[in-house]
C-alpha positions as CSV (number, residue, x, y, z in Angstrom):
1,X,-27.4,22.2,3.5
2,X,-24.2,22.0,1.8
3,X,-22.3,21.6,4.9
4,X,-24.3,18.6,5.5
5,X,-24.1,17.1,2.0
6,X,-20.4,17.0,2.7
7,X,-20.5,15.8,5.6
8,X,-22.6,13.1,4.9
9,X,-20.8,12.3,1.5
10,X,-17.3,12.0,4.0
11,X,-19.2,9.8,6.2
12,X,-20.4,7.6,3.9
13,X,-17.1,7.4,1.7
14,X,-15.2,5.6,4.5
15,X,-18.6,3.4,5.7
16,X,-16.5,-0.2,5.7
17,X,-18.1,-3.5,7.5
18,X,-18.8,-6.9,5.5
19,X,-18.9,-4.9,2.2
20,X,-16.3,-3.6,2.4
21,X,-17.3,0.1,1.5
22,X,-18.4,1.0,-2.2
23,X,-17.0,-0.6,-5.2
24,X,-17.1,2.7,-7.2
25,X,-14.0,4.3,-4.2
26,X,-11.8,0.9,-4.8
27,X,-8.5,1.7,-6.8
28,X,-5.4,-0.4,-7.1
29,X,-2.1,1.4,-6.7
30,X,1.3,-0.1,-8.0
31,X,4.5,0.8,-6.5
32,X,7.9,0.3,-8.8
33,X,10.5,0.0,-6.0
34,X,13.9,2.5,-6.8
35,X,17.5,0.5,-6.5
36,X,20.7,0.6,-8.2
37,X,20.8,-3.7,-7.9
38,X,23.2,-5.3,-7.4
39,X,26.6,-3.4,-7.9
40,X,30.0,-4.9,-8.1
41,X,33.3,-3.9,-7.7
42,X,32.7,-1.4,-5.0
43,X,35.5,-0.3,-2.2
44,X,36.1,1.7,0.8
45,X,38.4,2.5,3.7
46,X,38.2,1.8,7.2
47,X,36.8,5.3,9.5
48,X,35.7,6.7,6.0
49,X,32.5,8.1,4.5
50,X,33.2,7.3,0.9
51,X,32.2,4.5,-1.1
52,X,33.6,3.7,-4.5
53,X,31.0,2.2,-6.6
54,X,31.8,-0.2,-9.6
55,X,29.8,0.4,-13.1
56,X,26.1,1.0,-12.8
57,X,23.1,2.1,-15.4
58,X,21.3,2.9,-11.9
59,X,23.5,5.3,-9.8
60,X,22.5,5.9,-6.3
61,X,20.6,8.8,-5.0
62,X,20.3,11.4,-2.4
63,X,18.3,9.8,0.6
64,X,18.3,6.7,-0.5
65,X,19.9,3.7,1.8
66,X,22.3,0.9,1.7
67,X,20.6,-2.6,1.0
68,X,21.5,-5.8,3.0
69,X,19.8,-8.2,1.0
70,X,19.7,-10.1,-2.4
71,X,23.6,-10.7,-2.5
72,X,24.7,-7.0,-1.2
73,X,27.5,-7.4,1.8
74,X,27.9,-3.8,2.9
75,X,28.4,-5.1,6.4
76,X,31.0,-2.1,7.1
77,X,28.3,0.0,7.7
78,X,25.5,0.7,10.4
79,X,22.1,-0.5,9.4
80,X,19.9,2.5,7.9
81,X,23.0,4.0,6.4
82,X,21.8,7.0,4.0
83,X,23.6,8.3,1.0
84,X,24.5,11.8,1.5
85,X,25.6,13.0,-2.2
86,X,27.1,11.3,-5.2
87,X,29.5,12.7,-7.2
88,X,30.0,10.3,-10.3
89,X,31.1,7.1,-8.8
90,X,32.1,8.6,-5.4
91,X,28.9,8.3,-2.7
92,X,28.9,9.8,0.9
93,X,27.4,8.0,3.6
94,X,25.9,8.7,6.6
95,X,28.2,6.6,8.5
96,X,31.6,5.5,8.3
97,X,32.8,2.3,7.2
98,X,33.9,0.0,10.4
99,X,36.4,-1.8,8.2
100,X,37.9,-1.7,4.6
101,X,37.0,-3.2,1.8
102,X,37.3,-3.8,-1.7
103,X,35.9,-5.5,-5.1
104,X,32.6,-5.9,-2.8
105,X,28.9,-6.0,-4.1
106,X,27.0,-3.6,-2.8
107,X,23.2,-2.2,-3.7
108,X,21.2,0.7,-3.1
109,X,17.9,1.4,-2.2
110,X,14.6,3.9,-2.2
111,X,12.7,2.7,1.4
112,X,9.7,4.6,2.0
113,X,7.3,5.4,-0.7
114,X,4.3,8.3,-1.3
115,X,0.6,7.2,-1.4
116,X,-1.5,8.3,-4.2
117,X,-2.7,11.6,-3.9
118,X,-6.7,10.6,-3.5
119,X,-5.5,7.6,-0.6
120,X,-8.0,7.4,2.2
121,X,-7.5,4.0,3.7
122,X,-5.8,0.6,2.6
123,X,-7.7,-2.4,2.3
124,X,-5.9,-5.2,4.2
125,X,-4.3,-7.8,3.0
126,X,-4.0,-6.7,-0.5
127,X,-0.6,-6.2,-0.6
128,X,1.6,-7.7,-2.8
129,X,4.9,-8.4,-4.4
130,X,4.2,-9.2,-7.9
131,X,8.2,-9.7,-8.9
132,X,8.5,-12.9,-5.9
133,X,4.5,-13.6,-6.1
134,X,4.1,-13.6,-2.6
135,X,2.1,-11.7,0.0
136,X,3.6,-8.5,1.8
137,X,4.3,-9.4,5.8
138,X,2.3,-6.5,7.7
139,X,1.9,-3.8,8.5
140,X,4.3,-4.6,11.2
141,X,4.1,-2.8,14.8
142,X,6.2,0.1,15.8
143,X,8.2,-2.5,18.0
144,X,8.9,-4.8,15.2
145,X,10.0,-2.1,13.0
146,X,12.6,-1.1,15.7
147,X,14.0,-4.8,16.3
148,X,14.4,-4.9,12.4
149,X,16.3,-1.8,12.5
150,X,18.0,-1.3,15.5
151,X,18.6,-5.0,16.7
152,X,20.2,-7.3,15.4
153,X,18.2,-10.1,13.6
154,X,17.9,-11.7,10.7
155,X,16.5,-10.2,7.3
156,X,14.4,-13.2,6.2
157,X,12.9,-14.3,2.6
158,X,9.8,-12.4,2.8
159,X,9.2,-8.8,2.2
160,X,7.4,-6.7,5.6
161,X,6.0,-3.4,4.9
162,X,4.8,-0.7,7.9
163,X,2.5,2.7,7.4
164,X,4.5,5.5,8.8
165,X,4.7,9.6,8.2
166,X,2.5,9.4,5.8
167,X,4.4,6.8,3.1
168,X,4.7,2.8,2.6
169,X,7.7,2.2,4.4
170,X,9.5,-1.4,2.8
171,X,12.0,-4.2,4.4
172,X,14.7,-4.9,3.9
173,X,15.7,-2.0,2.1
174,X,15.4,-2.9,-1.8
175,X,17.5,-4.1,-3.8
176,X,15.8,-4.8,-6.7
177,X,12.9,-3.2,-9.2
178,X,9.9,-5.4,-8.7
179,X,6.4,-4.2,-8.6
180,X,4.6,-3.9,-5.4
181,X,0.7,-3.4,-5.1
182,X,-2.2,-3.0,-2.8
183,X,-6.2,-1.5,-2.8
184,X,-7.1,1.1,-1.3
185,X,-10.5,3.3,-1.0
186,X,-10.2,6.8,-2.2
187,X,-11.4,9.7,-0.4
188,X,-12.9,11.0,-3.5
189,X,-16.1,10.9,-3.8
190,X,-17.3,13.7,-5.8
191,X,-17.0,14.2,-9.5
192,X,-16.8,17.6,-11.1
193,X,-18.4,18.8,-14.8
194,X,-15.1,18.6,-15.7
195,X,-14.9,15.2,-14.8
196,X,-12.3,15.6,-12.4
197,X,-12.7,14.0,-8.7
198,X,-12.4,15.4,-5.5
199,X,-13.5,14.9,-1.9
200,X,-16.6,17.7,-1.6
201,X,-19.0,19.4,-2.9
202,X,-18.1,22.7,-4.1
203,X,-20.2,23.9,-7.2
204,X,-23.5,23.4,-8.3
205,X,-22.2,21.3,-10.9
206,X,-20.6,18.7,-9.0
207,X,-22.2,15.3,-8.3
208,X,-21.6,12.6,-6.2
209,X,-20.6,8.7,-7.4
210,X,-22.1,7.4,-4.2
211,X,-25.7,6.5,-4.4
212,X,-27.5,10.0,-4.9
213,X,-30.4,9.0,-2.6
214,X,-28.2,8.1,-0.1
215,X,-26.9,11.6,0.1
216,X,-30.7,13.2,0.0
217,X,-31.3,10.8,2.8
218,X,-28.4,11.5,4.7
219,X,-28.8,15.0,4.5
220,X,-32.5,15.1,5.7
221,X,-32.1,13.3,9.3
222,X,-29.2,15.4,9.6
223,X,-31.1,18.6,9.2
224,X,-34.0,17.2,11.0
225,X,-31.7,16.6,13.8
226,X,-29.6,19.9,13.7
227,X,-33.3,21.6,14.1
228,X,-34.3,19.5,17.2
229,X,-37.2,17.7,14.9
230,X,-38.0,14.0,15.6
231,X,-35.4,12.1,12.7
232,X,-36.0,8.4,14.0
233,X,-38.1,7.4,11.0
234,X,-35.8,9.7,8.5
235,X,-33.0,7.9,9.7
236,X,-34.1,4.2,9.6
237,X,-35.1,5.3,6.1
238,X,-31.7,6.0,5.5
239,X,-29.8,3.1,7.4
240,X,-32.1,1.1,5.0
241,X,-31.3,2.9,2.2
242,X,-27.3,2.3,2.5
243,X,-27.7,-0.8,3.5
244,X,-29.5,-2.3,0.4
245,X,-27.0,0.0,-2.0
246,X,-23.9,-1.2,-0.2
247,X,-25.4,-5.1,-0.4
248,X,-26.2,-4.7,-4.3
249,X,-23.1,-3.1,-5.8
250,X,-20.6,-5.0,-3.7
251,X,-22.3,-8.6,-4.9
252,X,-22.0,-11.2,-2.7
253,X,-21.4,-14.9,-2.7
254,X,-23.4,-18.0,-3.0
255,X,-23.9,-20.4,0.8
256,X,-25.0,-23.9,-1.2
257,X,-26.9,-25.4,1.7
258,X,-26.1,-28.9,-0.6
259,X,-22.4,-28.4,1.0
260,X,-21.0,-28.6,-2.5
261,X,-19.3,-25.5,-4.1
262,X,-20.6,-24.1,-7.4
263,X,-17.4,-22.7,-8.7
264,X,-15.3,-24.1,-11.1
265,X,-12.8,-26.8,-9.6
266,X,-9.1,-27.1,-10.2
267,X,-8.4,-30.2,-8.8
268,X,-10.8,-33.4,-8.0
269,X,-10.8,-37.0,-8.4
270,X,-12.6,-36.3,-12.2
271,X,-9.2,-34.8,-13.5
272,X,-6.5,-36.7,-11.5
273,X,-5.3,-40.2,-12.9
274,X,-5.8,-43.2,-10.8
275,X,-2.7,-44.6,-11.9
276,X,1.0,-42.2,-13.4
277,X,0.4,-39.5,-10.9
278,X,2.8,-36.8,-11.6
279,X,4.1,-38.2,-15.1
């Protein structure tokens, strides 16, 4: 029975279609991209590792990657180039430098980012770059991740972003601090005395934030049917049962058959001058 009530709590944790799952597992998550910004006064030689950086409150760090974007012109190095170790203002590279240079900007960058610790599933098109106020390009295929960063095309205005090994991988490479976000379902569904979340049932304490008749339910037709027992009317009783919880605690919106919108408008010809437009 308790192998069923997790099972059934599992299944019904990631149940998606037009409502979009349960409220109560919706979380927003905020990513702070990691950069230096924009450094100046940075150097290096031709066939070398090295990089001299200029002043910075934001050194660079192990793993992180040189940026080609917002002003930085490290175009001596190979795309994807990855700092190696810093030593005050001396950073090794990956790669060497294909030409010298000196008093050049340059910026490093943090690409790929964990997910929270409770992440199940993203909700699309919630991502967002709060710093630019614009929508996050993707997720991008594994084809156009590779023409970004092993061909040779242009970087672009907008921000993309791709779901790989297990992190939120960003491009270009950043080179600023802004805030990223998205929503996302969490596979937590159970909630302990101790009022800490999890994803089962593992004492007799715990209790579930979905619908508790919806796991009673569950767990019937699913024994019923483990047994060899007739479940069809056990299960329709449960199918109704989600149903009518997922359709109440999502809400819904209003279809005006009168073909006019009930919400409150922005813009109409009530609040816009007839004359002055604009002044």
């Amino acid at each position: 029975m308790l192998a069923f009530a997790n099972r059934e709590g599992q299944e019904l944790s990631e149940r998606a279609g037009k409502d979009q799952g349960w409220p109560v597992l919706r979380k927003e998550y905020t990513i702070t991209l990691e950069s230096t910004g924009l450094i100046n006064g940075c150097s290096y030689t031709d066939g070398s590792d090295i990089v001299t950086i200029g002043p910075t409150s934001t050194p660079p760090q192990v793993g992180w990657i040189i940026s080609t974007s917002g002003g930085s012109n490290a175009t001596a190095f190979a795309n994807l180039t990855t700092v190696l170790s810093v030593f005050g203002s001396t950073v090794t590279l990956s790669n060497t430098a294909t030409s010298s240079g000196s008093n050049v900007t340059m910026a490093f960058g943090k690409q790929a980012y964990d997910f929270p610790t409770d992440f199940n599933y993203i909700i699309n098109q919630t991502e967002w770059d709060r710093g630019y106020r614009w929508q996050l390009l993707g997720p991008i295929s594994a084809q156009e991740w590779q023409v970004l960063k092993s061909g040779i095309s242009p970087t672009g205005p907008r921000r993309r972003f791709r779901i790989m090994d297990g992190q939120f991988y960003v491009d270009p490479v950043p080179y600023d601090t802004n805030i990223l976000v998205f929503e996302y379902f969490t596979k937590n569904w159970v909630l302990t005395a101790g009022g800490v979340y999890q994803n089962s049932f593992t004492s007799d304490t715990d209790t579930s934030i979905i619908p508790d008749d919806a796991i009673t339910l569950g767990v019937k037709w699913r024994f019923l049917e483990a047994k060899g027992m007739d479940y069809s009317q056990a299960f329709k009783t449960y199918t109704d049962c989600v149903k009518r919880h997922l359709a109440r605690t999502a809400g819904a919106r209003t279809l005006p058959l009168g073909g006019r919108s009930p919400s409150i408008r922005l813009l109409n010809q009530n609040n816009i001058p007839d004359v002055g437009y604009g002044q």
